[in-house]
N, C-alpha and C positions, 0 to 999 in steps of 0.2 A: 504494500500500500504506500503510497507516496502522500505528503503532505504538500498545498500550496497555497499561495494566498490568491484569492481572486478578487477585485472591486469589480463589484456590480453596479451598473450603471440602473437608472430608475428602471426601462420597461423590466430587466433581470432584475432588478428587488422586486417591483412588484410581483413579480409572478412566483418568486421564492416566497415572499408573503403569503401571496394569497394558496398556496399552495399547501400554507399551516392550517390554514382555518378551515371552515365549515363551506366547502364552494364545489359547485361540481367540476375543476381542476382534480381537488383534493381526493373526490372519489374517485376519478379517473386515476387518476397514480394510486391508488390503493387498489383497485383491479387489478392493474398493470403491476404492479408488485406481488400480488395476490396469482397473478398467473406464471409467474415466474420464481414461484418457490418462494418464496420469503414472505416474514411480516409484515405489516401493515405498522409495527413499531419502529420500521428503520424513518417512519415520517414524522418522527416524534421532535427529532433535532432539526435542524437548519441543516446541515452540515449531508445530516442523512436524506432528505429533502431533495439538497441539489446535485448530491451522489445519484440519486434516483432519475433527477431529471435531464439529468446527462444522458444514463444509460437511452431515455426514451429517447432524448435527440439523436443520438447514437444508431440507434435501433433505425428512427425513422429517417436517416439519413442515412445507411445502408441498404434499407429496402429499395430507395429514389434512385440511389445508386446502379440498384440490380435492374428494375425499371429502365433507368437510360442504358443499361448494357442489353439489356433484352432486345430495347426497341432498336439500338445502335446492329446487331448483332440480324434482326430481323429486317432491316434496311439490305443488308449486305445479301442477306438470302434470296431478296424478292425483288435483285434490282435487275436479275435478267428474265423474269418472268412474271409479266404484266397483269395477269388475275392475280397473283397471288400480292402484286403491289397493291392491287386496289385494294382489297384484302386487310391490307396492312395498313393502308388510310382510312379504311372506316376505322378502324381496332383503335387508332392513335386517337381520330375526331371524336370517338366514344371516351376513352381515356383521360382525353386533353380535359373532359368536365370535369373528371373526377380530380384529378390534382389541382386543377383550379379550387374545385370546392375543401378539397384538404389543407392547401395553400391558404384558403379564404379564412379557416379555423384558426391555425398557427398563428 
């Protein structure tokens, strides 16, 4: 385990705030804790809070990742074969809402 110092700037305090109290943030990370083997007491501290709220950015910033390699990965597949392009532009135009609307959360 490493130790460091981090200054949060307000939107990061606030959300480490509100991430103590009584907010549906709070239950959202206690799921998300709750499905990943552990406690719902690592949300007890600060410290344990933003430990947590890393791994989530962490998480959801690996999946976006896997995402853009998919679609990078499925560009490459369907660029010499024209159904299966089109194919792959509905898939992206259906897609494109959904990370907008995930994007729109964050």
């Amino acid at each position: 385990m490493k130790r460091t110092t981090v200054t949060l700037d307000g939107e990061a305090e606030r959300v480490v705030e509100e991430s103590g109290a009584e907010t549906a943030l709070r239950r959202l990370l206690e799921e998300w804790v709750m499905a990943h083997g552990e406690s719902v007491d690592v949300l007890r501290s600060e410290g344990g809070r933003i430990r947590t709220l890393l791994q989530v950015a962490g998480e959801a910033l690996h999946e976006r990742a896997l995402d853009i390699g998919y679609t990078r990965m499925a560009e490459w597949y369907v660029d010499t074969d024209p159904p299966r392009r089109a194919a792959r532009d509905r898939w992206v135009g259906k897609e494109a809402e959904r990370w907008a609307v995930e994007d729109a959360v964050r």
